[in-house]
ZALO-29875 format. One record per residue: x, y, z of N, C-alpha, C in turn; residue in three letters. Coordinates in steps of 0.001 Angstrom, whole numbers, padded with zeros to 6 digits, always signed. Layout:
<atoms>
XYZXYZXYZALA...
</atoms>
This chain:
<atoms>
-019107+006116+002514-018869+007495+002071-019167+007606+000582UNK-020144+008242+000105-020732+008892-001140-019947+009911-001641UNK-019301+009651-002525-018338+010504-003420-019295+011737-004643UNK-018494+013231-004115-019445+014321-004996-018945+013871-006314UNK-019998+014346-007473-019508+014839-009171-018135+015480-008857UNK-017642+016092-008190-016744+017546-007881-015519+016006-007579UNK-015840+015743-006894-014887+014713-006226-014004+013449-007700UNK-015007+012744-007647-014709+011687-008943-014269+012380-009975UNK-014766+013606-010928-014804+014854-012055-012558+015133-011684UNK-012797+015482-010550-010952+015527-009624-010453+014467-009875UNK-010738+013513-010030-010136+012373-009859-009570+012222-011324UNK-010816+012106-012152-010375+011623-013101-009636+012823-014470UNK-009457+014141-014031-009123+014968-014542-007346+015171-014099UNK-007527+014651-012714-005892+014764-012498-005001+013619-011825UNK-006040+012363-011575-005466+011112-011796-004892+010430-010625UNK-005508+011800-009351-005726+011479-008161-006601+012023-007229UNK-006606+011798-005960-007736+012667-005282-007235+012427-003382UNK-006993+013278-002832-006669+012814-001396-008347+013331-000823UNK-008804+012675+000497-010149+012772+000998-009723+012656+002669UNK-009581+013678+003297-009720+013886+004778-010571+012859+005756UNK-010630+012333+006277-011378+011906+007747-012384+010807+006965UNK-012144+009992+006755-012572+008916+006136-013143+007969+007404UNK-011755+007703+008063-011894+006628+008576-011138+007137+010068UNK-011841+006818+010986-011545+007097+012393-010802+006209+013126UNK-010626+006494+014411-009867+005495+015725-010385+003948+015479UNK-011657+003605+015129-012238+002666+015770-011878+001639+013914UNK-011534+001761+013228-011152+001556+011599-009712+001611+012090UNK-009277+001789+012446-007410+002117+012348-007304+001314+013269UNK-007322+001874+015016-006644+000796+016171-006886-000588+016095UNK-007328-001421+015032-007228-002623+015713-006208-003327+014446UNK-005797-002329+013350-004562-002695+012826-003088-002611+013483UNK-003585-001386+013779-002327-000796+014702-001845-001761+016077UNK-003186-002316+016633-003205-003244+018408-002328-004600+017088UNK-002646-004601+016345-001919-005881+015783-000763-006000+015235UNK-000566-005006+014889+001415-004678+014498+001479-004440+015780UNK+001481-003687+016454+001563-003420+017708+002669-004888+018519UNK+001617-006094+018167+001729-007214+019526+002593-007748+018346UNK+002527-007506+017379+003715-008568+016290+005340-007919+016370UNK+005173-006816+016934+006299-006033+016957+006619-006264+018172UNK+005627-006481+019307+005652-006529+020763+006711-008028+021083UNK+005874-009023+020234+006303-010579+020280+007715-010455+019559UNK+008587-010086+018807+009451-010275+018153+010763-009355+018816UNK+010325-008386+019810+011057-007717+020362+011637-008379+021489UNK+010683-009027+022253+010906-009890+023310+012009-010664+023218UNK+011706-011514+022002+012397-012843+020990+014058-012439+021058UNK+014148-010934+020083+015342-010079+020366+016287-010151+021217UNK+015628-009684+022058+016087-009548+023394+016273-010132+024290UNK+015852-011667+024591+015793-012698+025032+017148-013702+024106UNK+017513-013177+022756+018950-013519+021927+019828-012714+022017UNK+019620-011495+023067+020522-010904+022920+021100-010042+021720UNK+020023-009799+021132+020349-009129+019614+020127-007789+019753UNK+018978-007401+020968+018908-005480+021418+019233-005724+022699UNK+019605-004503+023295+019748-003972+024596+018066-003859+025402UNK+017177-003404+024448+015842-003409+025397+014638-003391+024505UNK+013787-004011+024973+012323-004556+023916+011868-003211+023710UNK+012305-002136+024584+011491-000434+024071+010413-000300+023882UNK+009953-001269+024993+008221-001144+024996+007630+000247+025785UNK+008563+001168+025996+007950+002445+026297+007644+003411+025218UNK+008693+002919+024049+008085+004036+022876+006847+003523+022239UNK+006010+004737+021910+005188+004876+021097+005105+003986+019625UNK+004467+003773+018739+003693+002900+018005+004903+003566+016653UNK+005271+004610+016679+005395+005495+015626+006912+005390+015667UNK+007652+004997+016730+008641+005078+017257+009838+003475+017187UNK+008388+002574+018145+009306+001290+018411+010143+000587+017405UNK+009666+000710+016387+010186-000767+015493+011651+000580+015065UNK+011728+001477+014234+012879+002332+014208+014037+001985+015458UNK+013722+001951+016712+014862+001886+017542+015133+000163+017489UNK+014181-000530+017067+014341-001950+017315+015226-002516+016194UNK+015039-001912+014980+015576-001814+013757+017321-001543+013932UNK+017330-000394+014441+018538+000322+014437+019685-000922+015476UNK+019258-001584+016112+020231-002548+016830+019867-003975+016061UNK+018840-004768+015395+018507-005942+014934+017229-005783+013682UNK+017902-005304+012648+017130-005327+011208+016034-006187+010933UNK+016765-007858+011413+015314-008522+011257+014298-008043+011855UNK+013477-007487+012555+012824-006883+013073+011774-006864+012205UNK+012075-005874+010846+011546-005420+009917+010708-006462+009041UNK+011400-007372+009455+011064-008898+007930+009376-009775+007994UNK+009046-009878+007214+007886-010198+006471+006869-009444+007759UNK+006689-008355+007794+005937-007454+007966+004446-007205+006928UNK+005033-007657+005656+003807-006806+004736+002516-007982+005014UNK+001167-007619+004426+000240-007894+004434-000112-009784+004654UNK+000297-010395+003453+000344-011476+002816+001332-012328+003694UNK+002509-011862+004410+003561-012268+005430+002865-012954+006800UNK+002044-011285+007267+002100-011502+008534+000612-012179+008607UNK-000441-011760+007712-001680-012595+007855-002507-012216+008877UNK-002749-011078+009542-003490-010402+010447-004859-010338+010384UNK-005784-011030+011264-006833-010891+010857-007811-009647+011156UNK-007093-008893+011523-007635-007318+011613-007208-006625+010066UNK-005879-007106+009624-005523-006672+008697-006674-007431+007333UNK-006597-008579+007442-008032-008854+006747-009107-008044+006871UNK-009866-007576+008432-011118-006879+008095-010925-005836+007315UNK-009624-005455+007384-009607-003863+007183-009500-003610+005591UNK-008965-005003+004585-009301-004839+003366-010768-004971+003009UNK-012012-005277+003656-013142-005370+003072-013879-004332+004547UNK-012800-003217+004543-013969-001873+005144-014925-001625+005153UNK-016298-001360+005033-017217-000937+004274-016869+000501+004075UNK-016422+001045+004739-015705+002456+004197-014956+002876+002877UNK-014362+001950+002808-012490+001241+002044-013890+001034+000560UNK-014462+000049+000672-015733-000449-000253-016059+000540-001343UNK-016739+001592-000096-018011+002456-000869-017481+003365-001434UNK-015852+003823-001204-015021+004854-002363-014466+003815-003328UNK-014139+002659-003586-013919+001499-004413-014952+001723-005381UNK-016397+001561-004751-017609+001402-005951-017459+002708-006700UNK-017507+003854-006035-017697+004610-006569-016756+004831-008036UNK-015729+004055-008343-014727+003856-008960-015181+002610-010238UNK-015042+001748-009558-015022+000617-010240-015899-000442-010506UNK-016949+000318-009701-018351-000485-009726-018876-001253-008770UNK-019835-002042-008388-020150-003211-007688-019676-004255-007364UNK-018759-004785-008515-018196-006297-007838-016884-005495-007722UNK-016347-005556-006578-015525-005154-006259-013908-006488-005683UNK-013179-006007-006442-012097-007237-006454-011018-006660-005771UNK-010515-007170-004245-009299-006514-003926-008197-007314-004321UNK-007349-006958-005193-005732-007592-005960-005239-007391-004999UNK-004245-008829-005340-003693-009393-004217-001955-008080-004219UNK-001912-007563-005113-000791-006518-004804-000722-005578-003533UNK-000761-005922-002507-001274-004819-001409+000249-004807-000544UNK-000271-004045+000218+001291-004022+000940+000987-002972+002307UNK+001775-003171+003616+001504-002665+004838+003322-001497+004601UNK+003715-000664+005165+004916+000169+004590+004953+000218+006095UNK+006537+000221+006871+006577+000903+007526+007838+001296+007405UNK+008134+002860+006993+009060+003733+006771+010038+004239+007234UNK+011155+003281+008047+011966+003760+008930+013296+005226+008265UNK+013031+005853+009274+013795+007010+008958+015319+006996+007856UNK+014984+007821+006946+016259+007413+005796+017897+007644+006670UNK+018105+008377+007864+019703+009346+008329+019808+007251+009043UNK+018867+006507+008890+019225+005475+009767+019383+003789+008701UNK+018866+004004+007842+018481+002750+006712+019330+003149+005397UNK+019333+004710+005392+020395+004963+003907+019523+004827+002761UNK+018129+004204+003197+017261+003284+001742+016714+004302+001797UNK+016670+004560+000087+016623+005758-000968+014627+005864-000711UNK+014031+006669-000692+012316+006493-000857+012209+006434-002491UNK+010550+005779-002255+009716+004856-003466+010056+006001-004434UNK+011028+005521-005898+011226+006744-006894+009958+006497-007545UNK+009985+007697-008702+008796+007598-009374+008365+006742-010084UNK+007174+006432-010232+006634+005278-010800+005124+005155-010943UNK+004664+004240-011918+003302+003791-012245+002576+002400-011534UNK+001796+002326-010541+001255+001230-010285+000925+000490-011261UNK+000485+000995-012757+000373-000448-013425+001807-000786-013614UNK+003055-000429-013687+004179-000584-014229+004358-001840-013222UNK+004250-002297-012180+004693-003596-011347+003042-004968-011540UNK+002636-004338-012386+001832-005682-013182+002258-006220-014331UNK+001452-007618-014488+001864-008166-015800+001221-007345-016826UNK+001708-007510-018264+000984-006957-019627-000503-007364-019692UNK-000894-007740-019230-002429-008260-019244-003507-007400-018836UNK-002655-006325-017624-003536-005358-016995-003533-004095-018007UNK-002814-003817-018864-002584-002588-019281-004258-001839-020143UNK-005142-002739-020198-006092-001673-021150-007031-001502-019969UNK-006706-002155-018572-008000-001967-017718-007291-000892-016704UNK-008105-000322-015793-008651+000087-014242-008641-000106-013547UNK-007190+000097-012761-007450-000326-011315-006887+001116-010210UNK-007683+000978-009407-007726+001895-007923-006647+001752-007339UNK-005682+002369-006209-004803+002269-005586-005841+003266-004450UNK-005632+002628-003464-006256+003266-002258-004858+003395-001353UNK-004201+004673-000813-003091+004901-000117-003622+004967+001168UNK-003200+004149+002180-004125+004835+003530-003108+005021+004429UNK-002905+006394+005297-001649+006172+005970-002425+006108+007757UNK-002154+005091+008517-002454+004911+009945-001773+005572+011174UNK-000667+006796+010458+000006+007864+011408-000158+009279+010381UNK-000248+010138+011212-000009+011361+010703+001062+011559+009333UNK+001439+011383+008610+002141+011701+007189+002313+013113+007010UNK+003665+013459+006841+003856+015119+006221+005181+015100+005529UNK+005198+015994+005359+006397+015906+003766+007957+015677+005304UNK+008036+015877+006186+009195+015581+006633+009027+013928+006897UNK+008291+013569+006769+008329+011853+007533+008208+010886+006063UNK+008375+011542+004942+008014+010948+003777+006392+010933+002939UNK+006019+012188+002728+004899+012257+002422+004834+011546+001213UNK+003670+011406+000205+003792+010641-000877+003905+012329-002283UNK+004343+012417-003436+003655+012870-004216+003218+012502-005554UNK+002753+013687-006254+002352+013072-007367+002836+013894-008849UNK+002210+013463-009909+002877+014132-010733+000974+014523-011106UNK+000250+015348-011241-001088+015820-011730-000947+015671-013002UNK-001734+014846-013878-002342+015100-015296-001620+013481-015594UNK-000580+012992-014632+000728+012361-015946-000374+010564-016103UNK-001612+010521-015517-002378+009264-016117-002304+009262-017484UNK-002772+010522-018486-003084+010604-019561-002449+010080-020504UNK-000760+009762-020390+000067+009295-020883+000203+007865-020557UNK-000679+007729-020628-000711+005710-020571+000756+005489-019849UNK+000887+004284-019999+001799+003345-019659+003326+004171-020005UNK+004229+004261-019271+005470+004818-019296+006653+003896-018927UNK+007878+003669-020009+008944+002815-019669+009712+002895-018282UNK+009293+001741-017633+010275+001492-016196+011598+001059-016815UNK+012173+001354-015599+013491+000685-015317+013906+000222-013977UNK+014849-000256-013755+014909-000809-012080+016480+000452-012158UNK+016450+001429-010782+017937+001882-010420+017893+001426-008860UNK+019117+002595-008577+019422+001964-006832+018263+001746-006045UNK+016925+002720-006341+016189+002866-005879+014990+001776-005575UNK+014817+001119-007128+013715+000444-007151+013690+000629-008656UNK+012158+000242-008795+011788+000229-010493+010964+001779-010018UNK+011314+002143-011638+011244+003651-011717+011127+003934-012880UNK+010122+005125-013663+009951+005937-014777+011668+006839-014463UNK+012098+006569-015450+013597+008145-015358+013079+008865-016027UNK+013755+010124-015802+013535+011349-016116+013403+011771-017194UNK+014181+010917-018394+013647+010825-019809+012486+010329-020485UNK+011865+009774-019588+010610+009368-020150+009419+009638-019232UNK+010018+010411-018471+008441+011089-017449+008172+012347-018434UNK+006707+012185-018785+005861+013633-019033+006915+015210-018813UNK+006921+015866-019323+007631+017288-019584+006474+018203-018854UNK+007037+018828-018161+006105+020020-017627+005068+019823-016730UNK+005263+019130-015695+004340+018526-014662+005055+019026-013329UNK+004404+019377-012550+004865+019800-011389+004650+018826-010592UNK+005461+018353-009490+005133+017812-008338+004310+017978-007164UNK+003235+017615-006608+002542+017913-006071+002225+017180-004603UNK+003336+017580-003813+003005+016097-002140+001689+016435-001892UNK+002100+015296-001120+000468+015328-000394+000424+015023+001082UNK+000869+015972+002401+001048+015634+003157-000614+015003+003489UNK-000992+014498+004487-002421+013602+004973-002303+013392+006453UNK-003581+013289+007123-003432+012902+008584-003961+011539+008322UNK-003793+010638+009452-004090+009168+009613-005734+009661+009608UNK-006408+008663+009203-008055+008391+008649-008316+009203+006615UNK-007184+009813+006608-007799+010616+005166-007008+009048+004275UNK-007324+009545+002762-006831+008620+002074-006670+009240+000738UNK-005802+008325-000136-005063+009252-001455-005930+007830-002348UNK-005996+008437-003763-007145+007288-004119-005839+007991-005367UNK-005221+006961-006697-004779+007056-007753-005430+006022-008663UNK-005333+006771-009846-005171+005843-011254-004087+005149-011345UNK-003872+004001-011923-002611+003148-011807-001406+003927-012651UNK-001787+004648-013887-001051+005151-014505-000845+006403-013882UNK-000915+007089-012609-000432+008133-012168+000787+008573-011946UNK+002038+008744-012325+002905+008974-011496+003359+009533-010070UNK+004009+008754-009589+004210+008760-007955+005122+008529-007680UNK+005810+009301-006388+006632+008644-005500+006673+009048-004157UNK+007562+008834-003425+007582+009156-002101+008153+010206-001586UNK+008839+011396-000911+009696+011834-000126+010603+011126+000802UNK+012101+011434+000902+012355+010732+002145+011901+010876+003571UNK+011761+009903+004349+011143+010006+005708+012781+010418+006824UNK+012827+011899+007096+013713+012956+007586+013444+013038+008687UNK+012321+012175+009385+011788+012267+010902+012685+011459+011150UNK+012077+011414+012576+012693+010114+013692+011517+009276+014282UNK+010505+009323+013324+009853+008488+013426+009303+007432+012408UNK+008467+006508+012483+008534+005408+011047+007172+005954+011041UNK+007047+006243+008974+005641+006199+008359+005256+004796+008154UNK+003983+005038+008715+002997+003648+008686+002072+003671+007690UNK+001559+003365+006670+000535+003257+005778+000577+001766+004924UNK-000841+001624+004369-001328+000661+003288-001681+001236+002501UNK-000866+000325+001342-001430+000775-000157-002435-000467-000419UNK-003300-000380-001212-004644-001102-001416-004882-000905-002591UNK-005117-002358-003955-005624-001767-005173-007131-002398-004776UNK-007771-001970-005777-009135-002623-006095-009905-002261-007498UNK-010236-003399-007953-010913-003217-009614-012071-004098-010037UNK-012563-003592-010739-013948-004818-010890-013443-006396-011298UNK-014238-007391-011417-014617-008625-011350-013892-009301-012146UNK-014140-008538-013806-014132-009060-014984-012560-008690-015454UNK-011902-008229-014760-010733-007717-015052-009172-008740-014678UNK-008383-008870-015508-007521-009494-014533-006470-008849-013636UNK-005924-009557-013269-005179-008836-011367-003558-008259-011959UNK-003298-008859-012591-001578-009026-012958-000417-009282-012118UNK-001489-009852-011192-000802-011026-010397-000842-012564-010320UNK-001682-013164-011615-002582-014239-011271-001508-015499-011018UNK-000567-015495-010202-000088-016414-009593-000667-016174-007516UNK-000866-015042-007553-001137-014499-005858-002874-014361-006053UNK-003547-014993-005341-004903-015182-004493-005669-013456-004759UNK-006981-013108-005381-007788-012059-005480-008787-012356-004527UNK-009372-011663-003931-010783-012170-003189-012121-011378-003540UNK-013138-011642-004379-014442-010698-004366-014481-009853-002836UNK-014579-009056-002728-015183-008398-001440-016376-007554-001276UNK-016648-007272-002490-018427-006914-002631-018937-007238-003846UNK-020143-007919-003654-020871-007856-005472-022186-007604-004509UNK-022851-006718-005601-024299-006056-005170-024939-007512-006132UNK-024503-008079-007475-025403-009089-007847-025137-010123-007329UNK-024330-010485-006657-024192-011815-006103-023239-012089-005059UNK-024207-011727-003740-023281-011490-002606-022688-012925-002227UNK-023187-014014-002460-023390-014900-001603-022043-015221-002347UNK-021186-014822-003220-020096-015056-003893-018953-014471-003253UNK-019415-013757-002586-018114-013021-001748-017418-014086-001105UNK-015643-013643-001609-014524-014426-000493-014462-013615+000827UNK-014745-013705+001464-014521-012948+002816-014359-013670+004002UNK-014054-014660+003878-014054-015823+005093-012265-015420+005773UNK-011645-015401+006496-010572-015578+007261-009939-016507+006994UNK-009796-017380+007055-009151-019072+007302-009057-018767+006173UNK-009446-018911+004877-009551-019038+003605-008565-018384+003062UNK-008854-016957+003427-007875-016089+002763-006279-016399+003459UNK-006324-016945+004493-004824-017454+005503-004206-018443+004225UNK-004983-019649+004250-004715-020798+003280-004303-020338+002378UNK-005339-019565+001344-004914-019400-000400-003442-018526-000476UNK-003137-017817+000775-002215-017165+000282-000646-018209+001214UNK-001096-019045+001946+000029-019931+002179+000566-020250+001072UNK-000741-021355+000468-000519-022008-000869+000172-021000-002212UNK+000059-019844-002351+000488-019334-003521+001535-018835-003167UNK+002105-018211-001987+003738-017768-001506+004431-019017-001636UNK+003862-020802-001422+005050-021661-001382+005295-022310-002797UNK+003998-021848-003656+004185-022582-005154+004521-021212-006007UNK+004748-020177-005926+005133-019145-006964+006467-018566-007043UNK+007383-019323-005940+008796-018948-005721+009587-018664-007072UNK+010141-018067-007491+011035-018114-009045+010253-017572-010086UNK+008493-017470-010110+007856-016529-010910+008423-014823-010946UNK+008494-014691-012540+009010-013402-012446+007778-012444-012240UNK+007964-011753-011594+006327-011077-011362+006683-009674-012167UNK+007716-008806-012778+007675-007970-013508+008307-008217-014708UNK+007374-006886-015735+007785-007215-017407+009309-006536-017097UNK+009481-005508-016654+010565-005164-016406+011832-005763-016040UNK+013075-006479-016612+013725-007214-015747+015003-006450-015319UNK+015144-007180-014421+016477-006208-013449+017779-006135-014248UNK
</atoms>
């Protein structure tokens, strides 16, 4: 997908950009067939300990893990990206879709940081857990990232609307560089004293295939999810080559260079390994400047 002047010109004037129908059934279901059977396998497990009343393999995709949750929490646990190691979830970081709005950004060698994360949003009347307060994607990097560029690609794989926890934004608030976090009940968070004056909030409800593309310095947060169903989405950064990650204890992988393809990490097994190896040697690294 070839991004208009009109498009990028949006982007970089208000520090985000949402884009409709990106990515179809045949890009999505084989993330989904794979949480799917990881949720499928662990329900069984459940239930076979006697920890639920029933594996609830009749609800829907949008549905199961919420009721599975609500009787046995573990359920939920190492779900995200880097945890579960999916190799659908691998293709799906080097899209060629996912790619060609990346370049349009950040250039040719295209670097996906290892900061990524899979969300699935179980309803707040059931978890009590507060949604993502406001905040700066560079704010959960090290000081190293702060003079560069990096992409946040939001992709949500269910329908998203402001009752299920849509995301929003604050328009213009990149311009203001870097803004003091703090950690509250919530999470790490810009407070209200030091967010930009006079910015309106702006959700962004989205259907599954569109995608929300931010500047790291955007301000953001979530809505609570008021459904009775769980929001599903990936957040995704990506930045050129020469840049560092502000993660450099967690595994980066090239995923496109137009000068030197044959450099691409894109192998499977590989990416399984490097990130074994860096979850069992980075234990006790503080990964934010921010401390609790």
């Amino acid at each position: 997908m070839r991004l208009t002047e009109s498009e990028v010109s949006f982007f970089h004037e208000n520090g985000y950009l949402l884009l409709e129908d990106v990515l179809d059934e045949s890009d999505l279901a084989p993330v989904i067939d794979e949480y799917s059977d990881i949720i499928d396998e662990r329900a069984e497990r459940l239930h076979k300990e006697g920890k639920t009343t029933s594996t609830y393999s009749e609800k829907p995709f949008t549905e199961r893990l919420h009721f599975l949750a609500a009787e046995a929490q573990e359920v939920t646990a190492d779900l995200d990206i880097m945890r579960a190691r999916g190799e659908a979830t691998f293709n799906f970081l080097k899209n060629p879709k996912i790619l060609d709005i990346a370049e349009s950004f950040v250039g040719s060698e295209i670097v996906c940081n290892p900061i990524q994360h899979i969300r699935s949003v179980l309803p707040i009347k059931e978890t009590q857990r507060l949604p993502t307060p406001w905040h700066q994607d560079a704010g959960v990097c090290w000081p190293d990232t702060d003079p560069y560029f990096m992409l946040t690609i939001w992709i949500p794989i269910v329908d998203v609307t402001e009752e299920n926890g849509c995301l929003q934004v604050l328009p213009g608030s990149h311009k203001f560089g870097l803004l003091t976090h703090g950690w509250n009940e919530a999470g790490l968070a810009v407070p209200p004293e030091h967010q930009p004056p006079n910015l309106t909030p702006q959700p962004l409800p989205i259907r599954a295939g569109g995608v929300i593309l931010f500047h790291n310095y955007t301000l953001h947060s979530a809505k609570p999810n008021k459904s009775d169903t769980v929001r599903w989405s990936f957040d995704l950064r990506y930045h050129d080559v020469y840049q560092p990650t502000g993660r450099p204890y967690y595994p980066s992988f090239l995923m496109r260079s137009r000068l030197r393809p044959e450099a691409c990490q894109t192998d499977y097994e590989t990416w399984c390994k490097r990130w074994e190896f860096a979850l069992q040697n980075s234990k006790g690294v503080q990964a934010y400047r921010w401390l609790r």
